[in-house]
N, C-alpha and C positions, 0 to 999 in steps of 0.2 A: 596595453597590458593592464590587468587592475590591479589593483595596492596586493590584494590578496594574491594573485600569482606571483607579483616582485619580492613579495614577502617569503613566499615558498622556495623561492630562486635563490634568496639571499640564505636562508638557510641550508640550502642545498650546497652553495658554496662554500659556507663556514663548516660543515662539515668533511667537507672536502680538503679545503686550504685553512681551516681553524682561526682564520683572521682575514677581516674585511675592512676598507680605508672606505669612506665616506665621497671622495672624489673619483675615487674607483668606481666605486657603484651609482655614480650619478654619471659618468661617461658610457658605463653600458648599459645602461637601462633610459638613457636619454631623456633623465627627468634634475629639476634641481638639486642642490645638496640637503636645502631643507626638507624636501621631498624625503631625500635617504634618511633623513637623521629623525623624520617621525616612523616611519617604516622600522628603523632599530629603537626608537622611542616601545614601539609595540612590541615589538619583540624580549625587549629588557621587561617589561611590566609581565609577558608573559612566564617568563622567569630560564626563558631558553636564550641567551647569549647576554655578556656583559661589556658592556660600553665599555672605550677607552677613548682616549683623545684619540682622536680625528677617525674612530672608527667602530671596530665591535671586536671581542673575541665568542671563541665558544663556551658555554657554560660546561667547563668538564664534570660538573659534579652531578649532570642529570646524562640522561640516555635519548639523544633527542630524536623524537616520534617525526620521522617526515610525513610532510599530508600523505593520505591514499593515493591520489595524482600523482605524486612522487616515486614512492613506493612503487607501483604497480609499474613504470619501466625499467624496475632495476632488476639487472639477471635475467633478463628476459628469455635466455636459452635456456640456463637453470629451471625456470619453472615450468617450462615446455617438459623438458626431460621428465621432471616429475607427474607432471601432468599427464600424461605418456602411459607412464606405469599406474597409476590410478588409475584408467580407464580399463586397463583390463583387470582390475580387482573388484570392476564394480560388473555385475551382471545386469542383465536385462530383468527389469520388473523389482527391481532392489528399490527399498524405500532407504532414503540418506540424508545425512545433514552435511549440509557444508556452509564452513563458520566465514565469518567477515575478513577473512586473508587475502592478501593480494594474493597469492601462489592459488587460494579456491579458486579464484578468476579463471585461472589458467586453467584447474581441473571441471569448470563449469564446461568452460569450449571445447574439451577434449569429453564430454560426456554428451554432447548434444546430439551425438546419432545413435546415444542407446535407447532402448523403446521401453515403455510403459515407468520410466520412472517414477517415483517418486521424490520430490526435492523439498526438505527443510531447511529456513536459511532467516539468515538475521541482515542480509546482506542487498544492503541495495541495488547493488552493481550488479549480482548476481540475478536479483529478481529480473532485471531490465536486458541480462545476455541472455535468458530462457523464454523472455516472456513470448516470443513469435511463436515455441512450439508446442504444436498441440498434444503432441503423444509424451509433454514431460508434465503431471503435477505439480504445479509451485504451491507452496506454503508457506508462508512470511509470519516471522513473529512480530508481537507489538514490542512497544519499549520506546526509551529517549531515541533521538537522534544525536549518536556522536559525527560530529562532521568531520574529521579528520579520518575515521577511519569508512564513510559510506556506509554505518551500520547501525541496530538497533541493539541497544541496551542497557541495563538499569533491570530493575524487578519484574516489571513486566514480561521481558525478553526470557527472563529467567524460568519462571512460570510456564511462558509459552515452551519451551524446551522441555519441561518436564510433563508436559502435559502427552510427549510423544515418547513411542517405543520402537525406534531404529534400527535397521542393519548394520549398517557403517555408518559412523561418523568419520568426517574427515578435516581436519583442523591444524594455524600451523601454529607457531609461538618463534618468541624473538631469542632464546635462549635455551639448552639445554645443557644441563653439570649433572656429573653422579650423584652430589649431594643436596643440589637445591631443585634438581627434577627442570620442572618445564617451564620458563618463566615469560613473563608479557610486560610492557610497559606502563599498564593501566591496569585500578584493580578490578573496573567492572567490567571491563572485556577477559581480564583472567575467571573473574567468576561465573562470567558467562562461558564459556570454554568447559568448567567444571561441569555447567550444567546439561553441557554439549554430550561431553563424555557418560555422564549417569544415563543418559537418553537413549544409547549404545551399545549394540553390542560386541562391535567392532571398532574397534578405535584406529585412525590412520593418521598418523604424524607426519605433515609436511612441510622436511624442510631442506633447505640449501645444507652446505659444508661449512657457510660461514657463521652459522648459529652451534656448531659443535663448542664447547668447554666455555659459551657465553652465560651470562648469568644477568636475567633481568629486575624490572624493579619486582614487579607481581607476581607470589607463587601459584602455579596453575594444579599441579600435581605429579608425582612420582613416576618416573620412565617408567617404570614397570609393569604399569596400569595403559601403558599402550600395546597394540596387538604389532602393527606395523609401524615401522620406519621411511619414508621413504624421501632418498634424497639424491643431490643430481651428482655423486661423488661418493666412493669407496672410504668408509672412511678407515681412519686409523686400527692398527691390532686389537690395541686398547680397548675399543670403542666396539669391536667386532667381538671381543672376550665377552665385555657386559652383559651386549645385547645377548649370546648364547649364555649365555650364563642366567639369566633372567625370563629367557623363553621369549627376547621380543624379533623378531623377523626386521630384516633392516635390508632392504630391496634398491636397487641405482640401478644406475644404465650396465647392460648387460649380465646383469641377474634372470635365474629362473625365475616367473612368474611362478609363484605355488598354484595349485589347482588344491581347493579346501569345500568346505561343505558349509554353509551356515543356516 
C-alpha cells in the first residue's frame, strides 16, 4: 500500500471512530510506528487531525474533504438511484455539463447509451468513463489540477464554463440550508459550480438525504436558483413546503418523471 492510500485509510477511519492509537494503526497496516507517526506527522501539518499522545484525534473544527477514491464508494446505491432519475431527464442530443461530483460519476454511467450527446465536464474521471464512446461529445475544461477531487479548477476552468451555453447542468454540493443555500468545502470548486450554473439553463441538483440541513465551508448559491432536486430519499414536509413554495421540483425514487420542454 502507498503512504498515500494509508493516509487516506487513516482518515477514513478517524472519521468514522474520531480517534486513532499509533500501535493500532501500525498492526493493520503492517508497517512500523514510526512509519504511522509520520503518516499523522502529515496529516497534522495538513491541518486535518490533531495529534495526542500515542495517537491522533479529528480536527472538529474543519469539514474533512475525503480523497475522490474515497468519496466515490460511499452510498454507492444512493447514487445509483439518483443517477437513475437523471437519465431520464436528460434526452438524446441534449448538450450538458456535469461537474467533478462523485454522484456525476454515477450519472456519467447512467448516460452512456443516450445518443448524440453532448458532455461538458471539469472532471477527470468523467472524461475517462466516456472516452470509448463515439456517439457522446466530450469537452473538458482547462484549469489546475485539484487531486483530491479528479478535477479541473481555478480561473481557467471558470472561463472554460463560461465560454459554453447548456441544457442542463447537473452538479452536486456537500450541503444545503434555507439560509446559506448550496455549500462546498472548497472555495474554488464552489466558484466553479457558480460558473456551472450561469452556463445553464437547467440546473440539476444532486444529492443524497444526508446533505439536507448541512452547511459547508463554501457558498455556492441560493436553492432557488435550482430547476431540480434530485435525491435518493423523500425528504422531509418541511423541505417538500420550500421546494413548492419556491417552484423547485425535488424528484427520489418513485416520483413522476415530468415530461417538460426546453
Amino acid at each position: 500500500m502507498l503512504a498515500v492510500e494509508r493516509r487516506n485509510e487513516i482518515l477514513k477511519q478517524l472519521k468514522a471512530e474520531r480517534r486513532v492509537k499509533v500501535n493500532d494503526l501500525s498492526r493493520r497496516f503492517h508497517v512500523t510506528e514510526e512509519t504511522i507517526r509520520r503518516d499523522l506527522e502529515k496529516l497534522s501539518k495538513d491541518g486535518l487531525i490533531i495529534k495526542s499522545y500515542g495517537g491522533a484525534i479529528l480536527n472538529e473544527n474543519i469539514d474533512i474533504e475525503l480523497p475522490f477514491n474515497v468519496r466515490i464508494k460511499k452510498n454507492i446505491s444512493s447514487k445509483q438511484q439518483i443517477a437513475n432519475i437523471i437519465a431520464n431527464l436528460v434526452k438524446d442530443g441534449d448538450h450538458i455539463i456535469l461537474d467533478a461530483s462523485s454522484t456525476a460519476i454515477f450519472a456519467a454511467k447512467a448516460l452512456r447509451y443516450k445518443e448524440k450527446l453532448t458532455v461538458v465536464t471539469n472532471s477527470i474521471e468523467i472524461i475517462v468513463e466516456l472516452a470509448d464512446l463515439s456517439d457522446i461529445e466530450l469537452v473538458m475544461t482547462g484549469g489546475s489540477l485539484k487531486a483530491d477531487y479528479l478535477a479541473l479548477s481555478g480561473p481557467k476552468a471558470i472561463r472554460s464554463f463560461g465560454e459554453y451555453n447548456v441544457g442542463i447542468a447537473i452538479l452536486s454540493c456537500k450541503g444545503l440550508d434555507f439560509d446559506r443555500g448550496m455549500t462546498d468545502g472548497d472555495d474554488s470548486i464552489a466558484e466553479t459550480k457558480q460558473a456551472i450554473m450561469r452556463s445553464s439553463k437547467t440546473c440539476i441538483l444532486a444529492v443524497d438525504h444526508s446533505k439536507f440541513g448541512k452547511v459547508a465551508l463554501s457558498r455556492i448559491d441560493d436553492l432557488d436558483n435550482i430547476d431540480y432536486i434530485v435525491t435518493d430519499k423523500e425528504p422531509d414536509v418541511v423541505w417538500q413546503d420550500w421546494f413548492e413554495r419556491y417552484g423547485v421540483v425535488c424528484l427520489h425514487p418513485g416520483s413522476v418523471i415530468p415530461k417538460y420542454e426546453r
